[in-house]
Structure formats: structure tokens, C-alpha cells
C-alpha distance (Angstrom), angle and dihedral (degrees) to the residues before:
residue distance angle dihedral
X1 . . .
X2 3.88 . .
X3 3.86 111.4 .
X4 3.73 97.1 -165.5
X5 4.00 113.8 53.8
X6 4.68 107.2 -160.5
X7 3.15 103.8 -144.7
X8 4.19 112.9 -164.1
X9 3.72 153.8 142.9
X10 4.11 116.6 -94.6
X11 3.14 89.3 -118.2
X12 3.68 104.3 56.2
X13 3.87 96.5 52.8
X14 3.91 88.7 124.0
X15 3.76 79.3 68.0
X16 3.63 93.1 38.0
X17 3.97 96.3 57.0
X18 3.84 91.8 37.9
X19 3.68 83.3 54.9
X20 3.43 87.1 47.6
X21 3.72 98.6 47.1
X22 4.12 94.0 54.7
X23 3.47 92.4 47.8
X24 3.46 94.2 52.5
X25 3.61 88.3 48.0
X26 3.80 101.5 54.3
X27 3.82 94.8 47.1
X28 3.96 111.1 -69.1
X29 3.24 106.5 109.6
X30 4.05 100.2 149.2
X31 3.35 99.5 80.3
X32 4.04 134.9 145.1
X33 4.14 109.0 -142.5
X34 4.03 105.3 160.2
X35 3.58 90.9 -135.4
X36 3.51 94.5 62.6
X37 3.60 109.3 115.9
X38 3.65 96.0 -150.4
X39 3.98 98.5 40.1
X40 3.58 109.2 14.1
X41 3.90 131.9 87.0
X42 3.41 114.5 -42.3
X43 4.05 125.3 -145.1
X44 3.52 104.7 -94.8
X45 3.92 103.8 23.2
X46 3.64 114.4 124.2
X47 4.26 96.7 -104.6
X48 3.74 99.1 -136.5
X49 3.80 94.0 41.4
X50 3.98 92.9 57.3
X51 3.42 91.3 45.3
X52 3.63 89.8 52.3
X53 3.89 99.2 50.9
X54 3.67 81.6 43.8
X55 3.37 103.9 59.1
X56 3.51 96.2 37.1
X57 3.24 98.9 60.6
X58 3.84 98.7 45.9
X59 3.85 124.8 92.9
X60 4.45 97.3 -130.4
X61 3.55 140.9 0.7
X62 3.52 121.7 -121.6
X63 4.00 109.3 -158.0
X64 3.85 118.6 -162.6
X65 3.88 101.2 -156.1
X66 3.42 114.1 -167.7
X67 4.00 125.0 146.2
X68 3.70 86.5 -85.5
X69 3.64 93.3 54.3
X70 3.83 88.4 49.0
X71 3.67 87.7 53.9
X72 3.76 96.2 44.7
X73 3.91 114.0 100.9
X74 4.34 88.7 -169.6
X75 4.36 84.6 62.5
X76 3.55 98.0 48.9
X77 3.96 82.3 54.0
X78 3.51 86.5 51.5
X79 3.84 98.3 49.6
X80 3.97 86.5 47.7
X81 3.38 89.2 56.1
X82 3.32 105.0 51.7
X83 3.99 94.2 40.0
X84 4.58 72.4 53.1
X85 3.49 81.3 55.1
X86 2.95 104.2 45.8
X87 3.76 105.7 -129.4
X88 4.13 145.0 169.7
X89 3.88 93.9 -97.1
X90 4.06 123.0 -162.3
X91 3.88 115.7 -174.4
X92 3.76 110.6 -152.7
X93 3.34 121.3 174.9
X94 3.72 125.0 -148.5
X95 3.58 103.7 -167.1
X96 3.53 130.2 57.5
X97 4.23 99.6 -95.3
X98 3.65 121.6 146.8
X99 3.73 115.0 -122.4
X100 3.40 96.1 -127.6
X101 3.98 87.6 66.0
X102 4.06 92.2 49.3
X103 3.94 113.4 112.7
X104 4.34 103.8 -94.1
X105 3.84 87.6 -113.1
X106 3.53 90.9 62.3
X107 3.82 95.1 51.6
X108 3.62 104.3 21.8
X109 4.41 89.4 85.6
X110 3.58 112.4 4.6
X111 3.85 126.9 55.0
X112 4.20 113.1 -123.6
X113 4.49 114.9 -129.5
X114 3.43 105.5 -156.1
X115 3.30 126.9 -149.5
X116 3.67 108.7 -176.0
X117 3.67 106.9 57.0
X118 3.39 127.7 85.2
X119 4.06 143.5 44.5
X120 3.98 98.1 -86.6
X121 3.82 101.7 81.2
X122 4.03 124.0 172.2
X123 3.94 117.0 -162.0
X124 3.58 120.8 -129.9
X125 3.67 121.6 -166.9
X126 3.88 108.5 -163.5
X127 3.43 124.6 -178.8
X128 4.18 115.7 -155.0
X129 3.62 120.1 -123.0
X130 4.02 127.3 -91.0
X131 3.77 88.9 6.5
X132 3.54 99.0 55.7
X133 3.97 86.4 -149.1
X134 4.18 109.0 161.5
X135 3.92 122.1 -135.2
X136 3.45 121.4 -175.6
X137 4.21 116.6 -137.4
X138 3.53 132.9 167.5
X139 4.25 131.5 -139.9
X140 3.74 128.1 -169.4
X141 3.78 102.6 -117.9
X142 4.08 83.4 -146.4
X143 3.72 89.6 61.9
X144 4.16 98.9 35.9
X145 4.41 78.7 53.8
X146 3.99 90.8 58.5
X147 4.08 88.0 39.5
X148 3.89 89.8 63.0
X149 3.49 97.3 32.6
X150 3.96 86.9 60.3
X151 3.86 93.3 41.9
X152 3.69 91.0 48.9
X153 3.63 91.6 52.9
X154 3.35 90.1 53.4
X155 3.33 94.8 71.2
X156 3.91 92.1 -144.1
X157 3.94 85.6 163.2
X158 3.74 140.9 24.7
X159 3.17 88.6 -118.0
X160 4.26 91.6 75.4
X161 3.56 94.6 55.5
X162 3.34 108.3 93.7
X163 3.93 117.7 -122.2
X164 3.02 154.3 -130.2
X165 4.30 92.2 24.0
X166 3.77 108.4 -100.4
X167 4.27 91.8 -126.8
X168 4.29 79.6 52.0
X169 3.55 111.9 44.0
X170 3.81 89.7 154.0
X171 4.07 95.0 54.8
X172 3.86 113.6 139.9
X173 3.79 108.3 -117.1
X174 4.23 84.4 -138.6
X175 3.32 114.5 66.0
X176 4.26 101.6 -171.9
X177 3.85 111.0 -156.5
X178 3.51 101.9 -18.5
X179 3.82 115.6 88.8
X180 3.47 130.6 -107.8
X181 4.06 119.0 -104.0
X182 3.89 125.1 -152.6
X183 3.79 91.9 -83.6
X184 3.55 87.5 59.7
X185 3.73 94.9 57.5
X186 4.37 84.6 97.0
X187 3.94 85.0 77.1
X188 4.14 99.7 25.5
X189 4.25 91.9 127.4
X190 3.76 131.4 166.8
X191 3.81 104.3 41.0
X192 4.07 104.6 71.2
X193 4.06 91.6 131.3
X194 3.67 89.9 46.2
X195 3.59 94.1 52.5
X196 3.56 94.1 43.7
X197 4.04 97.2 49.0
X198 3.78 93.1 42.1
X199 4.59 89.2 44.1
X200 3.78 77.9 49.5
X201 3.66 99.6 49.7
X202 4.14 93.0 44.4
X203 3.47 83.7 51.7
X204 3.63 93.6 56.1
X205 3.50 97.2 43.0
X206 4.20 84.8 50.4
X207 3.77 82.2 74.4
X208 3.86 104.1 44.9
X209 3.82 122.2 88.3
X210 3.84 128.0 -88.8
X211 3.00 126.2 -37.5
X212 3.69 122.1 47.3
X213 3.58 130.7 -178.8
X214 3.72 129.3 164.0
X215 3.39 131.5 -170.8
X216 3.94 134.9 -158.2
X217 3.91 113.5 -158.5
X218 3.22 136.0 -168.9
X219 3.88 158.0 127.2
X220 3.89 127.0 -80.3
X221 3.38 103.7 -75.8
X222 3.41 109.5 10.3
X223 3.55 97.1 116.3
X224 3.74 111.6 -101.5
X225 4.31 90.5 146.4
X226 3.28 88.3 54.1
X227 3.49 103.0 43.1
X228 4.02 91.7 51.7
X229 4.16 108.8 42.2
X230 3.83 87.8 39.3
X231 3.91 113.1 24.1
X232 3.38 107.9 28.1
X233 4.43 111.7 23.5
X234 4.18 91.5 50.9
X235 3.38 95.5 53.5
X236 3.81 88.3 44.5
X237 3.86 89.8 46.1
X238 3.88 85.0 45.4
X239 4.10 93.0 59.8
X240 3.92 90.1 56.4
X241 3.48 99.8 162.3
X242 3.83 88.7 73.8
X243 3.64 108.8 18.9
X244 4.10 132.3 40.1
X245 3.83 105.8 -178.8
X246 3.42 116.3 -159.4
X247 4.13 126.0 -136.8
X248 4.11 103.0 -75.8
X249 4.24 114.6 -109.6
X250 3.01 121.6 -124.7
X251 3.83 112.7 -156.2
X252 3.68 111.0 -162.7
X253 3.99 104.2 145.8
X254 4.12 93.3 -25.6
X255 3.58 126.2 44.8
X256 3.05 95.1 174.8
X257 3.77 121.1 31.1
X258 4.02 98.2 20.8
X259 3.70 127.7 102.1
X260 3.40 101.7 -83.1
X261 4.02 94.6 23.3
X262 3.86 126.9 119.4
X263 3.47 94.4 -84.5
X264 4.08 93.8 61.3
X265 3.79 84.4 42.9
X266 4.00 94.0 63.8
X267 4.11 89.3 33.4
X268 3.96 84.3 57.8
X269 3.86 105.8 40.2
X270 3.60 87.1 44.4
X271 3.86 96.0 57.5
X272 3.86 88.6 115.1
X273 3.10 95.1 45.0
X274 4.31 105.3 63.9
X275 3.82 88.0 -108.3
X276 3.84 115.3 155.9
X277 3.77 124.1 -149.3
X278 3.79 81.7 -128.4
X279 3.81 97.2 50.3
X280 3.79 83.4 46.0
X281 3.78 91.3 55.3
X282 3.63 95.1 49.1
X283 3.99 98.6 50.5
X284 3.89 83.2 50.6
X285 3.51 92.6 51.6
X286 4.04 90.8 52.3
X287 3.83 96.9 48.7
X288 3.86 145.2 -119.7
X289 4.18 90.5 -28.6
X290 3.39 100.7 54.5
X291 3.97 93.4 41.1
X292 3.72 90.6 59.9
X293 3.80 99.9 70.4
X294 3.77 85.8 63.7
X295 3.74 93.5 46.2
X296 3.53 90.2 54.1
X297 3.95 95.7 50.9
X298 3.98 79.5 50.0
X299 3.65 97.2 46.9
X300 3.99 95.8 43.1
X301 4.22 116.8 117.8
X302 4.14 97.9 -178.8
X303 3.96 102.4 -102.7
X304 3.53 92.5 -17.0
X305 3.98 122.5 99.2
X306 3.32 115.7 -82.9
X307 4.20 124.0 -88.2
X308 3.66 106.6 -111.6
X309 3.89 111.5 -118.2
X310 3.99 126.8 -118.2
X311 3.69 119.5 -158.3
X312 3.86 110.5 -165.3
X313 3.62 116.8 -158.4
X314 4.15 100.2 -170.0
X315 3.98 109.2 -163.8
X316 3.61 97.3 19.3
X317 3.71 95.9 179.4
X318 3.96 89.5 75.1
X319 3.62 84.2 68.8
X320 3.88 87.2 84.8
X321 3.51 110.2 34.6
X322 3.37 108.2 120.0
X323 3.96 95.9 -118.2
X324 3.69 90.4 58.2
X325 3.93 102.8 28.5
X326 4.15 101.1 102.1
X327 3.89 86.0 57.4
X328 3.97 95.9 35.8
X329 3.61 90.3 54.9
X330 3.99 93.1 40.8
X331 4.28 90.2 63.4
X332 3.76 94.2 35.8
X333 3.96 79.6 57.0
X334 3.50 88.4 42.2
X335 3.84 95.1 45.7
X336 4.16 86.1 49.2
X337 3.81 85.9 57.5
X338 3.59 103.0 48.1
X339 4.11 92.9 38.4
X340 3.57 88.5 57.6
X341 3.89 97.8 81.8
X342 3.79 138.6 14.4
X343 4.00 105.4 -116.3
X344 3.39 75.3 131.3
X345 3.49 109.8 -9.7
X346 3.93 122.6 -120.0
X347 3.68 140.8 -155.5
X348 3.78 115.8 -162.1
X349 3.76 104.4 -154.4
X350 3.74 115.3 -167.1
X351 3.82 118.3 -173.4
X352 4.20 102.3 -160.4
X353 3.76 138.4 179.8
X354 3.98 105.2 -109.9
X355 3.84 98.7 -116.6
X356 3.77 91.3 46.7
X357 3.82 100.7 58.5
X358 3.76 93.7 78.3
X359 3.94 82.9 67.7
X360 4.34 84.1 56.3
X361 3.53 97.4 38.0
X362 4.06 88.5 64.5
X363 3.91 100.1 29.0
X364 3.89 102.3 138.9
X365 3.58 93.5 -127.2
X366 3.83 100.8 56.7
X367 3.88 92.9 36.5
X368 3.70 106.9 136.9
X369 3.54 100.5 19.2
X370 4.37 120.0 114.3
X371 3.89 113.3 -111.5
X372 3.41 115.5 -161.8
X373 4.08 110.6 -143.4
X374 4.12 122.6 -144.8
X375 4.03 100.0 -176.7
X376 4.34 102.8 -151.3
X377 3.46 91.2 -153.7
X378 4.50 117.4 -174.8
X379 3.85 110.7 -59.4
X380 3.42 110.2 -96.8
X381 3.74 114.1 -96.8
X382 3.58 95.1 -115.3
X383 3.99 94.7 58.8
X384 4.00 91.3 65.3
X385 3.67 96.0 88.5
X386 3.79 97.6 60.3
X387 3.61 85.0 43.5
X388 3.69 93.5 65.5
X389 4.12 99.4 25.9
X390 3.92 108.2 40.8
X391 3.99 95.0 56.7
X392 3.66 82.0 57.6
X393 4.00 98.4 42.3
X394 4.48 81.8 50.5
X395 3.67 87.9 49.7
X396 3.83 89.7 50.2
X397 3.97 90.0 47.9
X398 3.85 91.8 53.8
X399 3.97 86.5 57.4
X400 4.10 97.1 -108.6
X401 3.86 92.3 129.2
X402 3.87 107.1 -129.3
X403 3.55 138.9 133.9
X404 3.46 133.2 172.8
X405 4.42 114.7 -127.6
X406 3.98 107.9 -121.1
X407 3.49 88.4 -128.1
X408 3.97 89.6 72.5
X409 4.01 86.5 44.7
X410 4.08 85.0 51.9
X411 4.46 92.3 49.9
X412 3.99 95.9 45.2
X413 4.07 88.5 48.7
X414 3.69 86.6 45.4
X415 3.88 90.6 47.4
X416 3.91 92.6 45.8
X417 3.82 94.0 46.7
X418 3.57 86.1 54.1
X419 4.05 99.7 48.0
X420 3.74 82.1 49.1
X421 3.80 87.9 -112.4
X422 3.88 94.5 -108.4
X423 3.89 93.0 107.5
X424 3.89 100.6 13.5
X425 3.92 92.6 98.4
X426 3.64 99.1 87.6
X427 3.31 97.9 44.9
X428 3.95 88.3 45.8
X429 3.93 94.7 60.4
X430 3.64 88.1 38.5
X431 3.85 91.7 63.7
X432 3.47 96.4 36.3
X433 3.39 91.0 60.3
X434 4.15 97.9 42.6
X435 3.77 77.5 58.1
X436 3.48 102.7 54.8
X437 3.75 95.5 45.8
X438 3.93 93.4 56.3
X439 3.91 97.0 41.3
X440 3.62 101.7 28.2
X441 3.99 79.1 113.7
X442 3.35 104.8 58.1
X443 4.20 98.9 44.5
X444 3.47 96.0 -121.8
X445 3.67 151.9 73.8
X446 3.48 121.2 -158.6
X447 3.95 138.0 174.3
X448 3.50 103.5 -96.9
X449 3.80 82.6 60.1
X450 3.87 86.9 57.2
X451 3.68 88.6 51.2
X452 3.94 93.3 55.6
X453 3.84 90.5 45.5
X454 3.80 90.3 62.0
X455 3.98 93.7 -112.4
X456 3.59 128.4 -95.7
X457 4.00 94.8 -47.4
X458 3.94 94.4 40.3
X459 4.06 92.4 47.2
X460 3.71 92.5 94.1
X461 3.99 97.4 40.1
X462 3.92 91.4 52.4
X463 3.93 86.2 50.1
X464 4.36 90.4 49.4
X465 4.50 82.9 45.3
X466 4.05 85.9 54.6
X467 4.02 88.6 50.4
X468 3.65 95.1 44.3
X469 3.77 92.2 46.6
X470 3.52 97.1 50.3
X471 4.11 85.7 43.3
X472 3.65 83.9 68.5
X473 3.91 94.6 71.3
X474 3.72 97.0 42.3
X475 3.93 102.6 91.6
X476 4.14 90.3 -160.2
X477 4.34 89.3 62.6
X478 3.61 106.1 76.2
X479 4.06 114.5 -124.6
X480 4.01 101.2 -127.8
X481 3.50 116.9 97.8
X482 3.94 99.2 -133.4
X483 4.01 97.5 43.3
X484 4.23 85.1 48.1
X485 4.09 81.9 50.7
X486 4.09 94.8 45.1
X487 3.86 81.9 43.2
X488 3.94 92.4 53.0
X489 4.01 91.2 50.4
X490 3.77 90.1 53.7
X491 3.35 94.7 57.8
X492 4.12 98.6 37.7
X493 3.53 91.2 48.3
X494 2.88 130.4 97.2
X495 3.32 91.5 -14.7
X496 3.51 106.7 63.2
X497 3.73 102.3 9.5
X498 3.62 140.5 36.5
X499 3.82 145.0 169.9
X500 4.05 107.7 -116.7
X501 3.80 95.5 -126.7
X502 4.09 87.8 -137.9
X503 3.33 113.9 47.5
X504 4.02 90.2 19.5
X505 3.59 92.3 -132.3
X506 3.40 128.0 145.8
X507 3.62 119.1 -103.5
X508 3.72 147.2 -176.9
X509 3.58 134.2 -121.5
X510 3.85 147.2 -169.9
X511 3.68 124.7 -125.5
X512 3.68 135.5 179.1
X513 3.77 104.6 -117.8
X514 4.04 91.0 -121.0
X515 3.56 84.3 51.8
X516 4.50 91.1 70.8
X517 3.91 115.7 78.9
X518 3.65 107.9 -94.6
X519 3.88 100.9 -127.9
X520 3.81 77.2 62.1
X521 3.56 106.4 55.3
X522 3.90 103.5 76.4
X523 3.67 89.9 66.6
X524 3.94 91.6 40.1
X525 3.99 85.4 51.0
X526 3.68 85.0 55.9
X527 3.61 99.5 49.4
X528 3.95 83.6 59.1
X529 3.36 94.2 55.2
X530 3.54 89.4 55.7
X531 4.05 96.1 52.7
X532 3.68 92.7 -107.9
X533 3.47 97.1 110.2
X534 3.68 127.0 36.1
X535 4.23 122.9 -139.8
X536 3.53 121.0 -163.4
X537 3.99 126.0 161.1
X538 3.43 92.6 -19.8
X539 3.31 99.8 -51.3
X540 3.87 124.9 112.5
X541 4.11 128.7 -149.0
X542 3.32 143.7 177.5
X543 3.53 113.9 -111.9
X544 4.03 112.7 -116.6
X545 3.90 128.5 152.0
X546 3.51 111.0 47.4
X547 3.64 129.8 -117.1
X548 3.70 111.8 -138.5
X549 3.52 116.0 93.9
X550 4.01 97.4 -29.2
């Protein structure tokens, strides 16, 4: 899949390859150039169905305007399409034009690079493919500096995100079974056509009337937290002139007033903007109307047109459990109200488990209202690699010497291909990270340390054997094996897990720690130590979506 799409005249493709060459050489190398013998047109395809596929698939469109380009009928076509498409669009001109003389549509949305004006010219010397025949074309340096300082914001690939986080220097590139955040998106692998169909779909939806809701589904552990704090919302926070995300909610038992509710969402995105946790909490408190001066404060770009807004609800289901349903249906009442017109315009965003969106689809409060569906269905079998190499390679770049031994790369793929890789994430991020944390040290990972760990399907039974054995020197965890079991379900459930008593699915849950019996917590304390449950400000959860690469 190329991520950047060149978009230029036939007879500019001097400028096209040079183009082509510097982009190459500063990082982008998945790019789609239709003279490209190995990934452009091919004799015989039909023209306008390559360059459909092609530009549908890609993650921006590059366009090359020149005079030529102007005049040519086949790059308008292109332009419409990817404005169809709804893609991340850079105008760069080519030849010395002033803006002011560029065609509205051009101008109107998208800001122009150029790279003919000015004093500070570079030469290029490109030669054109299977004829080797050299041109000679010049760039000002000024204007190729503002090119790759728009691309890299872009954050087209991983790979321009910086990492690890400057406050964590020390952050392990595998995250097991808790899911990644936004500084994670530096190591966020295996879902580059998901991201780019569901950017491209938010970006569509961007330009549709009032009101917009989109919703991620998918199964228990596919991914979907993942996918949304560090695929989708920094990229989204990245393209700032049209979208300001706000921190993602997390329901649990308060939507609205809890620590990760709606409340502490505005409080947070309005940091820069003198807006007080209590102010925040008041405005909430008096509905849609008096929540919208804040959005607008939020939303504001000086005299440009204001960013539209995304509110992520993470863990959506939680909106109707019945501990949390007074405040879940309060901000889905709340979302309905500000949704309903642009001053500023709002996305809702809800990422969902798949048998729980039936429950949001008919929630009283939204009934009525369109909700686009993206469907996260299991990575594709061919994406597991860079899930378990390129957190490595990032680690490597940031100067903590590791590397992981292609043999292990070989036994996971092995493992997955055999679980029928539906279902092996989880498990796959949860051995990559028992791994990490035991050979950190030595800067490598190799299979024999696979072997000892049990494999993919024995990764979560060695981690239960460490718990148990360390049980045995705690004096307040009884020795038997059945009273240590009967102890475990006392403090799981209900605190931490549940049966949903409609679809009779399992689910998880999030307790305060005071809230599990206290005989129980020594063993719960240990299954924290062991990454199988997650603490965070006093609260404890059960660990769910995986983190690697979803």
C-alpha cells in the first residue's frame, strides 16, 4: 500500500521523479508515481481503474501543479477523486504561479508549498525509469523544508511520531493487554488501511450536515482502544486546522463527572483555554447551551474556520450497565444536543464491542439520529510481523539496543497461523510484553525464550504459575488449590467481571480497589504484578483489548 499518491502532468515527470527521489530519501518510501516500473501503471490495466484502487487505498495526495497540470483534464479527475475520497491533500506547486492566480478549488481548503519561488534553489538531477534518460530540475530548499515539515506532521507513518514520550524515556515499546494511548502512536503497527479508511471516512463525514456520529465496532479484543487513542485521534489532532479531538471518556460508573468522564474531557482540551475542571462541571450540569461556549473556545483557529470537534467515548458498552446508566444516558443526551448543529461542529465517536451496539443503536436519546458504522474486523494475517518487529526496530532508533532474533518472529507466525489468528492478538501482545520485561536486559529476545514462556497459548498459564508460586509465601492466601480458586472468584466477581445478562457474554468491569473484599486482595495484588490486571488512580481493571498493534 502506497501512503502518499504524486499526482502530476506527463510532462513534468522530471519533477515527478525528483519529487520522488527526495521523498524517498527523507523517509517516504511508500509512494504511488505511475512511472514506477515496479508500482505504477502497468501496460494493459484499464488507466482510470488503477488510478482508482490507487488512490483509494493511499493515505494523501500529493499534487504537482504546474501550468501543465492546470491544463490537464486527467489531474482535475484526479483531484476530484481524491476530494471523492476524501483524502489528506497537499498542493505543491512546481512552477513559479502566484496563488492568487490558482483555480479557487485549489485554494479554497488546502494551503499550496511552493517550490519554485524564491532565491534558495537545490538541483535535482532525476533520471526517468526504464530509459534511464537524465533531466535536470531545480527546488527551493526553503519550500522542500515546509514540504516535510507538513508531511511529517501528518503523521502518514509511525515512524513520524516521535517516540519513546520525552516525560517517559524508559516506556516499553509493548504494551501487553493494556491499550495503547496517543503517545504510543510511535509504535501503533498493523492497522495502516484501517486507519486510513476510517481518517478517510471522518473526513467525509466532516463535510456532511449535522449530526454526526461514528461508530467503531468490534469484538473483545480486537483492538478498538487501541485503534482510537493511538491510530485514529493523533492523526486527527495532527490535521488541526480541521479537527481538535478532545481527551477520549471513559464511562465506567460516571460518564459524566468521573475521572475520565465528559467533564475531565472539556477540563483537559480546554487547558489553553483558562477552563477550570469546576467551570467545566458546571456548564455540564446546565446542558448542551451552556457547554457550547467552551466548545467554541476549543474549536477556535484565529480567523480561520473553526476545527471540527471529536468526542471519543472509549468502552462504550459501559454506557448501559446499570451502575453507570443515569450518567451514560445523561452525555448521550448531551452528545444528541450538541451534534445537532455546527456552532462548532461535533463528531461523537463511539468505539463499541460488536454485540453491545444493538444496546446504542436504540438508546432513547440518540433515536433517530444516522450512525455511521466502521466494522474493525481481525488484523489481517500478514500485518503480525510488524506488529512484533517494528516496536523493536523504534526501540533500536531511540538508542535502547534491542532486537528481536527472526527465529522468534518465525514461532509467533507459526503459533498465529495455527490459532487461526482471529483471536490470537491478545495473547500476542501479552507475550510480547512478558518477554520484554524478563530480557529487556540482555537486548534481545530469542526463541528459546519463547519456548520457556510456554508459547503463545501457554503465555498466560506461566503468568497464573508465577502468582500461585509467589501465593505460597504470603501467609494471608490460603495454600489449597480450590479455596485459592473460590478466593480468586470473590475477588473477580463482580468486581471485575460479569456475565451481560442479555447477550450472556462475558464482560469486564471497573472497580475501585476498596470496592474488592479484603481477604481477596493479596491475590488480586498479585495478579497486578503479573500484568493481568491494570491499576490506575485507585481504580482497578481487568485488562481487555490488547495493545500491540490494535
Amino acid at each position: 500500500m502506497s501512503r502518499i499518491f504524486l499526482s502530476h502532468s506527463s510532462k513534468d515527470n522530471f519533477a515527478a521523479v525528483a519529487v520522488g527521489d527526495w521523498l524517498n530519501g527523507n523517509g517516504w518510501d511508500d509512494l504511488f508515481l505511475d512511472l514506477d516500473p515496479a508500482q505504477g501503471i502497468h501496460p494493459g490495466e484499464r488507466w482510470e481503474r488503477a488510478l482508482h484502487e490507487q488512490a483509494a487505498n493511499c493515505e494523501a495526495v500529493l499534487f504537482l501543479v504546474s501550468r501543465n497540470w492546470l491544463g490537464s483534464e486527467w489531474c482535475r479527475r484526479e483531484f476530484d477523486l481524491a476530494r471523492k475520497l476524501n483524502k489528506r491533500v497537499f498542493v505543491t506547486l512546481i512552477e513559479d504561479i502566484a496563488v492568487t492566480d490558482l483555480p479557487s478549488y485549489l485554494t479554497l481548503t488546502h494551503q499550496a508549498v511552493s517550490l519554485a519561488s524564491g532565491e534558495d534553489h537545490l538541483v535535482f538531477r532525476p533520471k526517468l525509469p526504464v530509459t534511464h534518460v537524465e533531466g535536470h530540475v531545480t527546488f527551493s530548499a526553503e519550500g522542500l523544508a515546509r514540504l516535510k515539515a507538513g508531511l511529517t506532521a501528518a503523521g502518514l507513518d509511525p515512524r513520524f511520531f516521535a517516540w519513546p514520550p520525552a516525560h517517559e524515556p524508559n516506556r516499553a515499546p509493548y504494551r501487553g493487554l493494556e491499550a495503547l494511548e496517543g503517545v504510543d502512536a510511535g509504535v501503533f503497527f498493523g492497522r495502516d488501511g484501517n486507519v486510513i479508511e476510517a481518517l478517510d471516512a471522518l473526513r467525509g463525514l466532516r463535510e456532511l450536515a449535522a449530526p454526526r456520529l461514528f461508530v467503531i465496532l468490534g469484538a473483545s479484543g480486537a483492538g478498538k482502544s487501541s485503534f482510537l487513542r493511538a491510530g485514529l485521534l493523533p492523526r486527527l489532532a495532527r490535521d488541526e486546522r480541521h479537527f481538535a479531538p478532545l481527551p477520549v471518556i471513559r464511562p465506567e460508573r460516571a460518564a459524566l463527572t468521573g475521572a475520565n468522564g465528559f467533564v475531565a474531557a472539556l477540563a483537559g482540551a480546554g487547558a489553553g483555554h483558562a477552563i477550570t475542571r469546576a467551570q467545566a462541571r458546571e456548564a455540564v450540569a446546565s446542558g448542551a447551551e451552556a457547554v457550547r461556549p467552551i466548545l467554541r473556545k476549543i474549536a477556535a483557529r484565529g480567523g480561520e474556520p473553526a476545527a471540527t470537534l471529536i468526542v471519543a467515548v472509549d468502552q462504550a458498552e459501559e454506557l448501559f450497565r446499570a451502575e453507570g446508566a443515569a450518567e451514560g444516558e445523561a452525555l448521550l443526551t448531551l452528545l444528541r444536543d450538541l451534534t445537532a448543529q455546527d456552532d462548532p461542529a461535533v463528531i461523537a465517536l463511539f468505539a463499541i464491542r460488536s454485540d453491545s451496539f444493538d444496546a446504542l443503536e436504540r438508546a432513547r436519546a440518540l433515536e433517530g439520529l444516522p450512525q455511521r458504522t466502521y466494522a474493525l474486523l481481525p488484523m489481517p494475517r500478514g500485518a503480525y510481523q510488524t506488529v512484533i518487529e517494528r516496536p523493536a526496530q523504534r526501540l533500536a532508533q531511540a538508542g535502547r539496543k534491542f532486537e528481536i532474533d527472526p527465529g522468534l518472529t518465525q514461532a509467533l507466525l507459526e503459533d498465529i497461523e495455527k490459532g487461526g489468528g482471529g483471536d490470537a492478538l491478545p495473547l500476542l501482545a501479552f507475550s510480547l510484553e512478558q518477554l520484554f520485561r524478563d530480557h529487556e536486559a540482555a537486548g534481545r529476545i530469542s526463541r528459546a525464550d519463547y519456548e520457556a514462556l510456554g508459547r503463545l497459548k501457554g503465555a498466560i498459564d506461566a503468568a497464573l504459575a508465577r502468582v500461585f508460586a509467589q501465593a505460597d509465601m504470603d501467609a494471608r492466601i490460603p495454600k489449597d488449590h480450590e479455596a485459592r480458586l473460590a478466593l480468586l472468584r470473590r475477588g473477580l466477581i463482580p468486581w471485575l467481571a460479569g456475565v451481560d445478562p442479555e447477550t450472556k457474554t462475558p464482560r469486564r468491569r471497573v472497580a475501585r480497589a476498596a470496592h474488592i473484599p479484603s481477604e481477596a486482595r493479596p491475590l488480586i495484588d498479585l495478579l497486578v504484578e503479573q500484568r493481568l490486571l491494570d491499576t490506575r488512580g485507585g481504580r482497578c481493571d481487568r485488562r481487555g483489548d490488547a495493545g500491540a498493534g490494535a
